[in-house]
N, CA, C and O atoms as CSV, one atom per row, in Angstrom:
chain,resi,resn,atom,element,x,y,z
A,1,UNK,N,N,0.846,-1.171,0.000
A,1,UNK,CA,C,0.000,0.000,0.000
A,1,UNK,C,C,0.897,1.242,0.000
A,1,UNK,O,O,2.061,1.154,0.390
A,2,UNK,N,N,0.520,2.075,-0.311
A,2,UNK,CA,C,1.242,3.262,-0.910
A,2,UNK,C,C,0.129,4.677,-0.242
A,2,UNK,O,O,-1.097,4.769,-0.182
A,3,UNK,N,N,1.193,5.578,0.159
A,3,UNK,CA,C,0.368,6.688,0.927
A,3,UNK,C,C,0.925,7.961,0.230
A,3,UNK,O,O,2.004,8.236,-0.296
A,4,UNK,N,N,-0.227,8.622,0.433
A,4,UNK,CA,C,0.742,10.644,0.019
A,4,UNK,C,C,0.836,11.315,1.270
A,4,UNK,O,O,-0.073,11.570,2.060
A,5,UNK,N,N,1.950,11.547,1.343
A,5,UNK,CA,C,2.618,12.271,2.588
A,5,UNK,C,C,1.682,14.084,2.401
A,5,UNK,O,O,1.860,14.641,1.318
A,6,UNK,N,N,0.802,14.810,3.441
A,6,UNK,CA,C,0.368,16.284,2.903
A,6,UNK,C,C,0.024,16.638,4.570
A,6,UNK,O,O,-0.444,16.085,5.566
A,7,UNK,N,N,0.668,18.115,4.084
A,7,UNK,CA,C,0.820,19.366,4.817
A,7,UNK,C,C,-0.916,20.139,4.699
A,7,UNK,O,O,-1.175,21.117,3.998
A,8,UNK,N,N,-1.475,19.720,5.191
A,8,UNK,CA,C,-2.938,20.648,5.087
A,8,UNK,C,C,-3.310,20.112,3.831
A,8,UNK,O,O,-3.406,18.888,3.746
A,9,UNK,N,N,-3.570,20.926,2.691
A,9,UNK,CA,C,-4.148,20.828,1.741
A,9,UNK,C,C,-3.084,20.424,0.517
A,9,UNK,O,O,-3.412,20.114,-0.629
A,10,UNK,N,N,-1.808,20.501,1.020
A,10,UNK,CA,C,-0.594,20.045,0.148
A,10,UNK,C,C,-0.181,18.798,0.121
A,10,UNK,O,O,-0.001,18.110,1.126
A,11,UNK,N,N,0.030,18.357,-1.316
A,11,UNK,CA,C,0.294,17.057,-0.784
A,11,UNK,C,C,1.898,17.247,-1.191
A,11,UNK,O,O,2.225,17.810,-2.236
A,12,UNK,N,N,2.817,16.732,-0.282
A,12,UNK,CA,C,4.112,17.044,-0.340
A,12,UNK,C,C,5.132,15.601,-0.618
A,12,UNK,O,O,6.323,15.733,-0.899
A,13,UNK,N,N,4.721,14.756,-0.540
A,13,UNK,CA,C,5.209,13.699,-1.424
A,13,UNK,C,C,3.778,12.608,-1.705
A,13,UNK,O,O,2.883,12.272,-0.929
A,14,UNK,N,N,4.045,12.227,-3.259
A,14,UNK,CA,C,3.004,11.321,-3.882
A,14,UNK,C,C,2.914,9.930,-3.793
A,14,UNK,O,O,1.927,9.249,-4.073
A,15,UNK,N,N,4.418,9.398,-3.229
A,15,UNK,CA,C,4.257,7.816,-3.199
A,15,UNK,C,C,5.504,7.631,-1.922
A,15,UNK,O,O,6.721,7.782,-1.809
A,16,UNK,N,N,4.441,7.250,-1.160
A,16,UNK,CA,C,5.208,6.913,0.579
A,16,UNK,C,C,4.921,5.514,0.583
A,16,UNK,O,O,3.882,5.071,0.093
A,17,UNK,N,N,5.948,4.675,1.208
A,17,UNK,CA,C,5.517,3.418,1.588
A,17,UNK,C,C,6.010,2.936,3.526
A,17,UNK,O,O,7.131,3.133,3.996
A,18,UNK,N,N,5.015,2.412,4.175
A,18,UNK,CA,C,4.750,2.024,5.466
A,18,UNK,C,C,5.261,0.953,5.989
A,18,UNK,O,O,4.639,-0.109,5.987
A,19,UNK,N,N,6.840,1.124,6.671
A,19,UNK,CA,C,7.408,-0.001,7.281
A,19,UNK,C,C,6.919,-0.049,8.833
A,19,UNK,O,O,7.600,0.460,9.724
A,20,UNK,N,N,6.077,-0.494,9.000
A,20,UNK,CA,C,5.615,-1.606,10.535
A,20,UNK,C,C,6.866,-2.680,11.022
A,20,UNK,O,O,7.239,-2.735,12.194
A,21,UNK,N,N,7.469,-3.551,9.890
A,21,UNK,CA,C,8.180,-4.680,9.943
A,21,UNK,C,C,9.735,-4.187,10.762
A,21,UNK,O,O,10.494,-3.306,10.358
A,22,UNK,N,N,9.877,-4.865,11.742
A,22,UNK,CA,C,11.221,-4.849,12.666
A,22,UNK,C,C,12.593,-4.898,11.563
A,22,UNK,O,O,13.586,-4.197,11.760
A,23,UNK,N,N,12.462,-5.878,10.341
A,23,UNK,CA,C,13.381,-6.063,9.413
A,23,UNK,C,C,13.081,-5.261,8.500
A,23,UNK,O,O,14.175,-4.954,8.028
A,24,UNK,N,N,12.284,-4.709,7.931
A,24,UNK,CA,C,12.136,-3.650,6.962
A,24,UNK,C,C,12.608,-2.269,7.534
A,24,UNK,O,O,13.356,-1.507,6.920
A,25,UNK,N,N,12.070,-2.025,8.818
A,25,UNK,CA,C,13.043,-1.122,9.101
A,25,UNK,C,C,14.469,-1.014,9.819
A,25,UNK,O,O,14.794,0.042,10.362
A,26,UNK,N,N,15.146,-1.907,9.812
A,26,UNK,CA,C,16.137,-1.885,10.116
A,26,UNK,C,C,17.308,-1.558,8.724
A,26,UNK,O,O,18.285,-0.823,8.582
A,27,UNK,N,N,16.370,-2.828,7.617
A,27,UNK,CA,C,16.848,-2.188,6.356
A,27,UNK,C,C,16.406,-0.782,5.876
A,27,UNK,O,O,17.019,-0.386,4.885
A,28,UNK,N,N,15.876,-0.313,6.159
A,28,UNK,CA,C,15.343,0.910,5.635
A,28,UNK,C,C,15.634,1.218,4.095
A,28,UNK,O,O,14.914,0.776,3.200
A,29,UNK,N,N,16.875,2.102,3.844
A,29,UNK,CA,C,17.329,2.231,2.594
A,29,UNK,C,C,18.597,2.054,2.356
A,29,UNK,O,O,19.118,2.783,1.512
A,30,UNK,N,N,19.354,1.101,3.002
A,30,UNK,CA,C,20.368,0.567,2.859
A,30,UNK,C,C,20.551,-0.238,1.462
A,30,UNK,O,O,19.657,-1.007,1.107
A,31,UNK,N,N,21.860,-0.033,0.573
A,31,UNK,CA,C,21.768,-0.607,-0.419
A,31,UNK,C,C,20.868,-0.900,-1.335
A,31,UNK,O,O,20.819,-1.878,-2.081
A,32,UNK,N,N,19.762,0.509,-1.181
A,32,UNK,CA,C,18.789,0.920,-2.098
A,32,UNK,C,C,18.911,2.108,-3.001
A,32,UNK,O,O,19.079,3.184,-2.428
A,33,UNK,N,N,18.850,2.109,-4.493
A,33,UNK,CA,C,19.163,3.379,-5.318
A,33,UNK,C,C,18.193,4.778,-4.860
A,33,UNK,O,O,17.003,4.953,-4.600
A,34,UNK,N,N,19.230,5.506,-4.915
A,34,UNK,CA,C,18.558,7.286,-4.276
A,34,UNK,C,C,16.679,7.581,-4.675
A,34,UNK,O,O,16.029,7.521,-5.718
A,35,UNK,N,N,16.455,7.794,-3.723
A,35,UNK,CA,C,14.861,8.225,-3.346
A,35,UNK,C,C,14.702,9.341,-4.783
A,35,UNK,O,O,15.294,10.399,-4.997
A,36,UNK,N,N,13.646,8.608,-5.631
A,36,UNK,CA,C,13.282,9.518,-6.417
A,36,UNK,C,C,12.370,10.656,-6.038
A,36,UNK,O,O,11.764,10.574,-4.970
A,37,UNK,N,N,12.211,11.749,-6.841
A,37,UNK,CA,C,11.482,12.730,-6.660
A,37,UNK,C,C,10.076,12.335,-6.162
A,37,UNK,O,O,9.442,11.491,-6.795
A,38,UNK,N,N,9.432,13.054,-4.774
A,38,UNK,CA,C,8.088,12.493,-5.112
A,38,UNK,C,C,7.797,11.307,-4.016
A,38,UNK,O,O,6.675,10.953,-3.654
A,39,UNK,N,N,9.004,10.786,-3.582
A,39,UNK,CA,C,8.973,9.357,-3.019
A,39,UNK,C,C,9.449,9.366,-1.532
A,39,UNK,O,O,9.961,10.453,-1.261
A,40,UNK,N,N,9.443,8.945,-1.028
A,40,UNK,CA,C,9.363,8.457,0.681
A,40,UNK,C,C,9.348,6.962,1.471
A,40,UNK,O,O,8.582,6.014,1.297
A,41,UNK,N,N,10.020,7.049,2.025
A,41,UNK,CA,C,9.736,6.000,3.153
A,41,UNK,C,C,9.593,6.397,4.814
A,41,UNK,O,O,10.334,6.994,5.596
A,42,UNK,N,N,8.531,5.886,4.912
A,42,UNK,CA,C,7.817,6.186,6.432
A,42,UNK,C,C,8.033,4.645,7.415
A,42,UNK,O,O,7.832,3.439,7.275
A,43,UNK,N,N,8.479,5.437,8.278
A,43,UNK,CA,C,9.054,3.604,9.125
A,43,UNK,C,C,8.096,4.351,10.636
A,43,UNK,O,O,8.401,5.466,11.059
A,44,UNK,N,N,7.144,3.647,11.171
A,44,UNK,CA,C,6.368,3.317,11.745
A,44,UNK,C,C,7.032,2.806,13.439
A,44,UNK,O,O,7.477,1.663,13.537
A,45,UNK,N,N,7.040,3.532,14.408
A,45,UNK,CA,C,7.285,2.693,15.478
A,45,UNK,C,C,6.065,2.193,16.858
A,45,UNK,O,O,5.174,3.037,16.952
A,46,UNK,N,N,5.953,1.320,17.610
A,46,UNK,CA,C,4.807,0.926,18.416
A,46,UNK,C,C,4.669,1.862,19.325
A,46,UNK,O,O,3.581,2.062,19.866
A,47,UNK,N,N,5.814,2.593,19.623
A,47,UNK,CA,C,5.609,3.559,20.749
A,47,UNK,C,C,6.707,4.753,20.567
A,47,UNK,O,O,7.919,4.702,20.354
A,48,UNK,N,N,5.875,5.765,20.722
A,48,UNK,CA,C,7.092,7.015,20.630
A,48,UNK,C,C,8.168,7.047,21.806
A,48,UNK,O,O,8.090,7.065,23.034
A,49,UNK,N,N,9.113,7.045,20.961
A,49,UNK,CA,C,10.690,7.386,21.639
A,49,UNK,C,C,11.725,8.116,20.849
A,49,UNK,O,O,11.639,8.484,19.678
A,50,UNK,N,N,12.760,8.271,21.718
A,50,UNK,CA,C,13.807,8.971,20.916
A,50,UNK,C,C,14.413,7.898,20.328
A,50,UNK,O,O,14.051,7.538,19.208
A,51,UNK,N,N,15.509,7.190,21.075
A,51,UNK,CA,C,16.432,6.071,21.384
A,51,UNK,C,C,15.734,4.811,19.974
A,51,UNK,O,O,16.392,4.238,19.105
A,52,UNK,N,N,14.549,4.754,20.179
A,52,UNK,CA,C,13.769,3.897,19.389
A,52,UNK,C,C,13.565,4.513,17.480
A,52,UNK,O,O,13.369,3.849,16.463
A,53,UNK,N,N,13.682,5.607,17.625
A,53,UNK,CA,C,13.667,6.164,16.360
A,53,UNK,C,C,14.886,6.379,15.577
A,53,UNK,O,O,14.929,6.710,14.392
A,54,UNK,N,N,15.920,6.146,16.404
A,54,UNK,CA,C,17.592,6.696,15.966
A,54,UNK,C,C,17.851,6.075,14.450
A,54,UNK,O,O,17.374,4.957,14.252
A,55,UNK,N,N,18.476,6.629,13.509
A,55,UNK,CA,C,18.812,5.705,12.357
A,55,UNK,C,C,20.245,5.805,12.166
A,55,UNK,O,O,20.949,6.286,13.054
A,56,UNK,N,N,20.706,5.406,11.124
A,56,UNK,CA,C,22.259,5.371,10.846
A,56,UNK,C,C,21.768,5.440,9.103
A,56,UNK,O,O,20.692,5.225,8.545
A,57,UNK,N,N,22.856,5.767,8.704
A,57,UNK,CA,C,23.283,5.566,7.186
A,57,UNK,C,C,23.986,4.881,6.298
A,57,UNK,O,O,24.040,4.922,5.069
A,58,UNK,N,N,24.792,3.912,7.531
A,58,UNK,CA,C,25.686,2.484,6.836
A,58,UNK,C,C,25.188,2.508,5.943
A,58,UNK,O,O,24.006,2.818,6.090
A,59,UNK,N,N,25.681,2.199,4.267
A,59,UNK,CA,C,25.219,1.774,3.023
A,59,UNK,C,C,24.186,2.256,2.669
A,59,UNK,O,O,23.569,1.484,1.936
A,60,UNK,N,N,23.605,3.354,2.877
A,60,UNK,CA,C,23.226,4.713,2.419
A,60,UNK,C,C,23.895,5.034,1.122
A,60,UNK,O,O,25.049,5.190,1.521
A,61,UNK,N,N,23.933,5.247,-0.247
A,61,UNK,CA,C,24.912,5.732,-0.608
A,61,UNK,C,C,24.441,7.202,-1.341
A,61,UNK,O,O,24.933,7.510,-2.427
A,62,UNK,N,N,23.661,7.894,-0.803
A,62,UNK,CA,C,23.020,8.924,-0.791
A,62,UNK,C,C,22.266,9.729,0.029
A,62,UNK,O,O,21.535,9.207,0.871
A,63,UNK,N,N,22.346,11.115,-0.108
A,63,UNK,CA,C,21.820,11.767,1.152
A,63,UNK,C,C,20.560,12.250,1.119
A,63,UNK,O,O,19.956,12.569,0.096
A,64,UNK,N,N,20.178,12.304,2.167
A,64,UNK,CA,C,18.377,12.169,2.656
A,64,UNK,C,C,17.930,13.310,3.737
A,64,UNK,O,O,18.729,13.695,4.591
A,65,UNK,N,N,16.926,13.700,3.667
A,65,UNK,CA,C,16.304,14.653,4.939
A,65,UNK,C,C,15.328,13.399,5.630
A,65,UNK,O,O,14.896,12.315,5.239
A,66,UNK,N,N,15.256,14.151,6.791
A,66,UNK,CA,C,14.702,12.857,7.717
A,66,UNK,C,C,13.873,14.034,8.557
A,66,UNK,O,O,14.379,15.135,8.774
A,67,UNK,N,N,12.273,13.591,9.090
A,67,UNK,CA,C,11.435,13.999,9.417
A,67,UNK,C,C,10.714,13.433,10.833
A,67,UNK,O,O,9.829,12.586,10.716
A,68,UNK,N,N,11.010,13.797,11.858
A,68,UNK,CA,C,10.467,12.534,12.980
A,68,UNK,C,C,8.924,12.980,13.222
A,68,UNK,O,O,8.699,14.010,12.587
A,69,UNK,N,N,7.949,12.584,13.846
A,69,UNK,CA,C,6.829,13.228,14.291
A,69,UNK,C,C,6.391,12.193,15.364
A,69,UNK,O,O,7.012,11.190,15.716
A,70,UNK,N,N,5.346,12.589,15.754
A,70,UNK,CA,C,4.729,12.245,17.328
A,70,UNK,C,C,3.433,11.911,16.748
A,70,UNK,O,O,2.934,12.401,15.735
A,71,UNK,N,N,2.852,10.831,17.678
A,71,UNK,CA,C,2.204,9.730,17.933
A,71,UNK,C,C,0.403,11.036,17.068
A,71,UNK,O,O,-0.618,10.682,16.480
A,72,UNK,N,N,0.771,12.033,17.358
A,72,UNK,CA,C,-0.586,12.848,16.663
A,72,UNK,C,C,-0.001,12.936,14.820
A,72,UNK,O,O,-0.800,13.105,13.899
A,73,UNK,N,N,1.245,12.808,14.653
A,73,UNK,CA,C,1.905,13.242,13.318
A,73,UNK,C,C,2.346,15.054,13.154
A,73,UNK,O,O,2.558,15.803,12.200
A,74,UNK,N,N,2.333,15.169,14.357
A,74,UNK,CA,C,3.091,16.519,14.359
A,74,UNK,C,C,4.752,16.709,14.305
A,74,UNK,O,O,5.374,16.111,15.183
A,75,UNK,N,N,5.309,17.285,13.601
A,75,UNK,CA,C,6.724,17.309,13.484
A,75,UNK,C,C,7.747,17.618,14.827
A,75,UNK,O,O,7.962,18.693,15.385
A,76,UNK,N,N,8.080,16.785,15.009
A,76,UNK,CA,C,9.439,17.099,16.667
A,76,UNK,C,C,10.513,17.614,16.195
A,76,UNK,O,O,11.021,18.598,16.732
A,77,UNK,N,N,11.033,17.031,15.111
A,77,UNK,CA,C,12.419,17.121,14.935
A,77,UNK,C,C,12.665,16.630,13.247
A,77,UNK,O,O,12.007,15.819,12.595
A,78,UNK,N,N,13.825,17.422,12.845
A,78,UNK,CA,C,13.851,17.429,11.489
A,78,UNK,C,C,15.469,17.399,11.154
A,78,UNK,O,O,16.236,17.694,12.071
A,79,UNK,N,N,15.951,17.083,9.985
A,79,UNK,CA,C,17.482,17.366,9.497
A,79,UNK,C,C,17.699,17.275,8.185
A,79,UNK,O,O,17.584,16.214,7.572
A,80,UNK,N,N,17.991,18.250,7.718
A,80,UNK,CA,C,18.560,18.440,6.099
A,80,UNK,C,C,19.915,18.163,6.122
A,80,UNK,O,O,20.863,18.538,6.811
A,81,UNK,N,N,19.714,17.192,4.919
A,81,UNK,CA,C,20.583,16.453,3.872
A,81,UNK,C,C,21.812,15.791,5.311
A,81,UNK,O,O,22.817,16.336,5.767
A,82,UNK,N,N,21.243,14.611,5.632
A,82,UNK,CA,C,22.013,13.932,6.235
A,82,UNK,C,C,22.857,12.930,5.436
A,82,UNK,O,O,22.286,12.135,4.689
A,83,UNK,N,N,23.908,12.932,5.536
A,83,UNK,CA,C,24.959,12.339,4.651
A,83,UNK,C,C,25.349,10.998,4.786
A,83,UNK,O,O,25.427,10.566,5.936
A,84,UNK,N,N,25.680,10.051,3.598
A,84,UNK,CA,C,26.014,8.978,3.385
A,84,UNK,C,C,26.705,8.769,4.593
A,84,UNK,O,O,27.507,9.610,5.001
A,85,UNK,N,N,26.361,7.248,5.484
A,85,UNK,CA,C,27.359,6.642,6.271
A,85,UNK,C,C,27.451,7.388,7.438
A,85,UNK,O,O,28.589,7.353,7.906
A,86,UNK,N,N,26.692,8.021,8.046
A,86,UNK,CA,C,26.419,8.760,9.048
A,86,UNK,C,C,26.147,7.643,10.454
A,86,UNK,O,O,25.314,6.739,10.403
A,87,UNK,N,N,26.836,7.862,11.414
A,87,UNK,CA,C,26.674,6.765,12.119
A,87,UNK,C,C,25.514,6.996,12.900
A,87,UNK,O,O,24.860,5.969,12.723
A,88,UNK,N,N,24.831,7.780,13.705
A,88,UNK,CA,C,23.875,7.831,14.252
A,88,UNK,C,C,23.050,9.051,14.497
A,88,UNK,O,O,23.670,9.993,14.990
A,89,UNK,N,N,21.728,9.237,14.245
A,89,UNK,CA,C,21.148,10.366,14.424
A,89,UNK,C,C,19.449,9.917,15.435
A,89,UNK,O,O,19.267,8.700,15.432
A,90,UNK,N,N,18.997,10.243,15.746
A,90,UNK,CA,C,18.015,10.481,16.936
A,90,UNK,C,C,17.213,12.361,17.191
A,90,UNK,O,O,17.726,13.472,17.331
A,91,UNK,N,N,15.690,11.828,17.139
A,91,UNK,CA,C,15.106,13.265,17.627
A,91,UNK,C,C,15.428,13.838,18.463
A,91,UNK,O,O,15.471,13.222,19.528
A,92,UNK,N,N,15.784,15.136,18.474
A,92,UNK,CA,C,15.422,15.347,19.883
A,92,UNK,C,C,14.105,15.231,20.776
A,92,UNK,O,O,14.178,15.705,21.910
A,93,UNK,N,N,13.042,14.711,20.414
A,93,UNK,CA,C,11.944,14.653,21.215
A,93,UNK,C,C,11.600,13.515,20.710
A,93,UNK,O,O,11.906,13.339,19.531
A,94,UNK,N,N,10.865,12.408,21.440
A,94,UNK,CA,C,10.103,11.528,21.560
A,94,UNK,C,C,9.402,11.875,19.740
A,94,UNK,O,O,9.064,12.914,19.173
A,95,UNK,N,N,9.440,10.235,19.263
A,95,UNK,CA,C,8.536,10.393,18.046
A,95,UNK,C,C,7.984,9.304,17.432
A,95,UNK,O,O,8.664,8.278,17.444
A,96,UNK,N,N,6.839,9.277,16.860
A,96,UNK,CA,C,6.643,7.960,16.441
A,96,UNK,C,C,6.941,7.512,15.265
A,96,UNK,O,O,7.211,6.313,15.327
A,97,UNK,N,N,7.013,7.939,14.220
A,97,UNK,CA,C,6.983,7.991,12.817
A,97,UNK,C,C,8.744,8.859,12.324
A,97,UNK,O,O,9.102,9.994,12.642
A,98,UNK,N,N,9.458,7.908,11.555
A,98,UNK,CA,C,10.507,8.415,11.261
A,98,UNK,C,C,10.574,8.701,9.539
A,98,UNK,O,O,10.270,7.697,8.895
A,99,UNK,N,N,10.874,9.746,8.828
A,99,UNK,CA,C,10.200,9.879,7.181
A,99,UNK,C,C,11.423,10.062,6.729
A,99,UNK,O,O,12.157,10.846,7.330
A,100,UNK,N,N,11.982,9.223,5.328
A,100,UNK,CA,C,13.118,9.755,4.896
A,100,UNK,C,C,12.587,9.930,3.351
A,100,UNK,O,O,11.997,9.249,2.512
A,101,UNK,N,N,13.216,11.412,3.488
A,101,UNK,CA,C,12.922,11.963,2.210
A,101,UNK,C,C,13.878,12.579,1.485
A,101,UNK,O,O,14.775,13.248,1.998
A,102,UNK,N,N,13.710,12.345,-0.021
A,102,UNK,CA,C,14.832,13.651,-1.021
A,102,UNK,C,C,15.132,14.973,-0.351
A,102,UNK,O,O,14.374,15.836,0.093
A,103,UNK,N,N,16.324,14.897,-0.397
A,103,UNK,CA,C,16.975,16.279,-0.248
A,103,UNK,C,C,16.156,17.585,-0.623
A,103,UNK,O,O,15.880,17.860,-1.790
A,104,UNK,N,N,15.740,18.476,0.616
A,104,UNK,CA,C,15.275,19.202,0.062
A,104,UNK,C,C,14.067,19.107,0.450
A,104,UNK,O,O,13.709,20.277,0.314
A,105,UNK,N,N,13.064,18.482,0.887
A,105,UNK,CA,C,12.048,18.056,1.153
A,105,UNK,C,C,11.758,18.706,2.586
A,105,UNK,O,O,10.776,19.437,2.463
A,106,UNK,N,N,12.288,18.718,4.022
A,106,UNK,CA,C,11.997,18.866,4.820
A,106,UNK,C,C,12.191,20.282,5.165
A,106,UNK,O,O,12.137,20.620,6.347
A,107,UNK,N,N,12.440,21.247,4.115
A,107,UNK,CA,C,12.903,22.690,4.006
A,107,UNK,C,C,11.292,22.826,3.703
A,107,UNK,O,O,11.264,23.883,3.072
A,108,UNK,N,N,9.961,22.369,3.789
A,108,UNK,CA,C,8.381,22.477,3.146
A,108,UNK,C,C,8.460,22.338,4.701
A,108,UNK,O,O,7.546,23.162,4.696
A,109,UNK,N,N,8.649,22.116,5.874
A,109,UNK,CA,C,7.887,21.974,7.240
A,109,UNK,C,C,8.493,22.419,8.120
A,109,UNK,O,O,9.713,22.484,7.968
A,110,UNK,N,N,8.064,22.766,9.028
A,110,UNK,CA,C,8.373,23.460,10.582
A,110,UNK,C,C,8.299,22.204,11.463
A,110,UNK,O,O,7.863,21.068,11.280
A,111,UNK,N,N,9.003,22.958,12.684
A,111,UNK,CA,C,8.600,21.495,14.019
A,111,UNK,C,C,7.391,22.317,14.754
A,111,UNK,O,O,7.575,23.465,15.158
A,112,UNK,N,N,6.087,21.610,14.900
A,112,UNK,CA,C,4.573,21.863,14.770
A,112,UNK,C,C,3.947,21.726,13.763
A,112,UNK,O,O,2.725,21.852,13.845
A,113,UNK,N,N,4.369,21.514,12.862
A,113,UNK,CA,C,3.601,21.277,11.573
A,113,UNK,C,C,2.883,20.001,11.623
A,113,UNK,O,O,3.634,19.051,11.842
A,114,UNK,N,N,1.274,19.618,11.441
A,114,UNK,CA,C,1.055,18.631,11.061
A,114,UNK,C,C,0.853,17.847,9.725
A,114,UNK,O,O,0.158,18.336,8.834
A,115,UNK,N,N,1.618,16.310,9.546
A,115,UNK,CA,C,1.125,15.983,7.839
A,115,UNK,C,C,0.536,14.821,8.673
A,115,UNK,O,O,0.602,14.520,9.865
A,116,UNK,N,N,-0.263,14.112,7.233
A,116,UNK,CA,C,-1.200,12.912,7.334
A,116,UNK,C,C,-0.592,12.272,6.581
A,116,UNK,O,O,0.498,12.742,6.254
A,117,UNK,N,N,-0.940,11.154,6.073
A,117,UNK,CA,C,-1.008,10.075,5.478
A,117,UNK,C,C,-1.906,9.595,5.357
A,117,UNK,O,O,-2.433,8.940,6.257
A,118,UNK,N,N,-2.711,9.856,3.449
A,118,UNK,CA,C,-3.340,9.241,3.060
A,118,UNK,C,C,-3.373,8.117,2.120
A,118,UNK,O,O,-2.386,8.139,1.385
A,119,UNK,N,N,-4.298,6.989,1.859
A,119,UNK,CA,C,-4.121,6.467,0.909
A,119,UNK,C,C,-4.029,6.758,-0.402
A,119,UNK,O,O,-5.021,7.366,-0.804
A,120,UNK,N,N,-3.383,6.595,-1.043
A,120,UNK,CA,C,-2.843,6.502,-2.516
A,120,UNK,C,C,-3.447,5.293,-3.242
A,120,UNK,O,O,-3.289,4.078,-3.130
A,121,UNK,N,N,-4.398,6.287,-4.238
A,121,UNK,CA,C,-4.874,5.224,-4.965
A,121,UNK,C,C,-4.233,4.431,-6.112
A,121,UNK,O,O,-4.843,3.498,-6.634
C-alpha cells in the first residue's frame, strides 16, 4: 500500500511506503538506489521514543532529509541532507513515525507542523 505524505491541503510527497516490519526497518534504505522525486519512506514505530527512532546511514549511498513526528503526526524534529554513512542520528523529542525523504524536502515543514497520510490510490 502506498500513501501521500500532505501538509494541510498540500500534498508534499506522492508515493510513501509504510514499514511496521522490525526487518524492513532496520533495512530501511540501505543498499537501495537514491529516493526519487516524489517518493518516501515512512518507518512506523509501536511507541514514541527517541532512542527507538535513531537511524544510521551504513550503506546509504546517498543523502536524505529525515522527518520525525509524534504519535498525533506533528513534526518534533527534522534534518537536512544527512549524509552517506552517518553513524547515528536520533530526535530530539520523543517520536513515532521516522520519514526519509529527497533532499530538500523537509525545508516544506516546521517542528509543529502537522502531515497525514493518506491512501494513494
Amino acid at each position: 500500500m502506498y500513501y501521500k505524505i500532505v501538509k494541510g491541503d498540500t500534498v508534499m510527497i506522492e508515493h510513501a511506503v509504510l514499514y511496521k516490519n522490525p526487518f524492513l526497518k532496520a533495512k530501511g534504505l540501505m543498499f537501495s538506489k537514491p529516493l526519487k522525486k516524489g517518493h518516501a519512506l515512512i518507518m512506523e514505530s509501536l511507541v514514541e521514543s527517541i532512542v527507538g527512532n535513531a537511524i544510521h546511514m551504513f550503506f546509504v549511498f546517498f543523502p536524505i532529509d529525515v522527518v520525525w513526528l509524534d504519535a498525533n503526526r506533528n513534526v518534533v524534529d527534522k534534518v537536512f541532507m544527512v549524509k552517506p554513512f552517518t553513524c547515528y542520528l536520533k530526535p530530539k523529542k520523543p517520536a513515532k513515525y521516522t520519514i526519509e525523504l529527497p533532499v530538500g524536502v523537509s525545508k516544506k515543514v516546521k517542528i509543529g507542523d502537522k502531515l497525514d497520510f493518506v491512501v494513494s490510490g
